[in-house]
C-alpha positions, -999 to 999 in steps of 0.1 A, spaced: 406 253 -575 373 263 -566 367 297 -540 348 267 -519 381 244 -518 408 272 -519 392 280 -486 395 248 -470 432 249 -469 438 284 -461 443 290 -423 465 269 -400 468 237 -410 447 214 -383 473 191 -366 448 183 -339 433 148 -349 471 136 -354 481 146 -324 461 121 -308 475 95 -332 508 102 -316 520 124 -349 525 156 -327 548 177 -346 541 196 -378 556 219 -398 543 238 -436 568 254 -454 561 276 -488 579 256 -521 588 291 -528 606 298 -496 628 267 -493 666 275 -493 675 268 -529 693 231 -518 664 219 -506 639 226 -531 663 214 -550 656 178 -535 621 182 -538 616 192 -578 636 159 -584 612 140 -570 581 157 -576 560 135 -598 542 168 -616 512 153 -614 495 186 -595 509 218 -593 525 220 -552 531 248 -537 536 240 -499 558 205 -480 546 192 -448 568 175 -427 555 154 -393 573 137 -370 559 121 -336 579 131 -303 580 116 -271 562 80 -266 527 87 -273 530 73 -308 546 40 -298 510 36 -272 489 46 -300 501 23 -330 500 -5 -301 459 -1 -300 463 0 -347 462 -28 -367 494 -30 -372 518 -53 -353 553 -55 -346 577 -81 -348 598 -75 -320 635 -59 -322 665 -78 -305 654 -83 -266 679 -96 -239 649 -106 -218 627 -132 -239 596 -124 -214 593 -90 -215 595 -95 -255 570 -121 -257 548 -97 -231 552 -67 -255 539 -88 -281 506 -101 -264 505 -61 -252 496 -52 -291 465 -59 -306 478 -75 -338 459 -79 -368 477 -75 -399 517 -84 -402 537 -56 -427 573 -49 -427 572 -14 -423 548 -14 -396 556 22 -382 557 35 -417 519 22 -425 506 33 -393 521 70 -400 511 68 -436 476 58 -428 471 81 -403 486 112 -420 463 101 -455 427 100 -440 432 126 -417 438 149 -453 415 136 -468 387 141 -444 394 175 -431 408 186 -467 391 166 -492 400 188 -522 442 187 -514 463 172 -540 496 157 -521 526 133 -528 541 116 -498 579 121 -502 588 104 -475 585 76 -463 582 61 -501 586 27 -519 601 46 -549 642 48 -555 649 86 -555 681 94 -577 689 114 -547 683 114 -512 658 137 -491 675 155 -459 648 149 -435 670 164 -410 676 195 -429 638 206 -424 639 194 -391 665 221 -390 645 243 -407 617 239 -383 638 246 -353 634 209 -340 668 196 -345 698 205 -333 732 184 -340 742 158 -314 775 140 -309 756 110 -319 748 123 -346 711 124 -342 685 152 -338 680 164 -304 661 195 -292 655 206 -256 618 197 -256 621 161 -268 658 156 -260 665 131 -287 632 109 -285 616 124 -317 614 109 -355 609 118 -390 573 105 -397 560 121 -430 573 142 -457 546 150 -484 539 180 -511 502 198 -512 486 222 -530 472 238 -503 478 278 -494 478 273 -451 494 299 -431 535 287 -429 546 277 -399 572 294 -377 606 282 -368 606 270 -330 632 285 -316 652 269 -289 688 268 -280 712 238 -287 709 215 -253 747 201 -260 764 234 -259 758 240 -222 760 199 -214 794 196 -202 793 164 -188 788 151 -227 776 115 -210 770 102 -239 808 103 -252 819 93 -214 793 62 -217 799 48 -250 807 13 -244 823 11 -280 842 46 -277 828 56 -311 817 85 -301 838 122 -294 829 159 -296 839 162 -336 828 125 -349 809 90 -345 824 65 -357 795 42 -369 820 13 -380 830 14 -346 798 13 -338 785 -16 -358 815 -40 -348 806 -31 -313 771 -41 -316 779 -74 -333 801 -84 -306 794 -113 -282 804 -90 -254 775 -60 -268 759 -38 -241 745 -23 -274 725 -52 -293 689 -37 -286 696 -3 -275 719 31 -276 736 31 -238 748 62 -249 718 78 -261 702 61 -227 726 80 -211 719 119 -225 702 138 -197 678 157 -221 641 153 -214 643 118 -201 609 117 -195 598 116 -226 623 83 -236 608 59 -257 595 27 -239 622 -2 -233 603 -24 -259 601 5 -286 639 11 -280 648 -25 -284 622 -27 -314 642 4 -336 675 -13 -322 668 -49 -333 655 -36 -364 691 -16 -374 710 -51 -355 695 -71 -383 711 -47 -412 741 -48 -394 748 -86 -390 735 -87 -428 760 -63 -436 791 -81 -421 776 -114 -432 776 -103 -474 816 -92 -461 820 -128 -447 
């Protein structure tokens, strides 16, 4: 690497430009300061064919994402919806021109790839995550998220932080070999440790969820019930008091929640 392009990625990385793509969370961690189980995960997967030294992981938080892949060209086929106008409206509400299957993961791909390679046209990187290729093993996304301060443990077994509450995703985990300053761990307190009301185990429809456990079997049969208050959305992650106003909109819930309702009635359909 060059003196000019080693000092292009030196400094703070510039999260600015993705921020107003919705992508409004950032983190860079050293390789060489990961806990030893985590960069574990990443030199199996590494494909060697750069030398990395840094992992970037961005997430979008909040429901400025959802607005901005709307106005991409990227559409969505819409989740499970109990209201067949306000799906078809949500449709008609996005300015469609290409149809993919991963829609969210294109947008967030896309956006994360030329916004590198404008500002830092000289970085190597490898997108980790999310990726087309079968990984041996898995990649804790919520580990980092740890790692980064964002996520704390839920009884629903989600991430959730007192910022965001839990309306905040995993968008892009990639490698680099750039050198920018490391970020620093937010730090925050665990919002369910002083939540005593613990709504979301009290509102539970399908009573899979307690203080120790969720039970996503539970869960699942719950959902693919006639009788499901559940089909396209979480009542008892609509029911968590934490940062409610920055809840995803009703048709990006039900999108992610028809989405996960489709693997679940293929799953007890391959049962019979």
């Amino acid at each position: 690497m060059t003196m000019e392009n080693k000092l292009q990625t030196e400094g703070d990385f510039n999260a600015a430009p993705l921020v107003d793509a919705g992508i409004n969370l950032s983190a860079v961690f050293n390789l060489s300061e990961l806990p030893p189980t985590l960069y574990s995960q990443i030199e199996a997967v590494a494909n060697n064919s750069f030398k990395p030294r840094q992992l970037l992981l961005l997430a979008h938080a909040g429901n400025r994402f959802w607005r901005k892949l709307a106005l991409s060209e990227f559409s969505l086929s819409a989740g499970s919806s109990s209201d067949p106008v306000k799906t078809k409206q949500s449709k008609q509400n996005i300015n469609a021109i290409s149809e993919v299957d991963h829609p969210i993961d294109e947008y967030s791909i896309q956006q994360i790839s030329q916004h590198l390679q404008h500002c830092y046209p000289s970085l190597n990187f490898q997108i980790l995550y999310p990726s087309s290729s079968d990984f041996a093993k898995p990649i804790g996304l919520q580990q980092f998220g740890k790692l980064a301060g964002w996520h704390y443990d839920s009884p629903l077994k989600i991430g959730i932080n007192q910022t965001w509450g839990t309306w905040f995703a995993y968008r892009v985990l990639l490698l680099c070999d750039g050198q920018f300053t490391p970020t620093e761990k937010l730090q925050s307190k665990p919002p369910c440790t002083s939540c005593s009301d613990k709504p979301c185990i009290s509102e539970c429809p399908a009573n899979a969820v307690s203080q120790t456990d969720f039970d996503l079997n539970c869960c699942s049969q719950y959902r693919a019930s006639e009788q499901s208050r559940c089909s396209d959305r979480c009542v008892a992650r609509l029911a968590c008091p934490v940062a409610t106003e920055h809840r995803y909109p009703i048709d990006q819930i039900q999108y992610h929640y028809g989405r996960s309702m489709q693997i679940i009635r293929q799953m007890f359909q391959a049962k019979g």
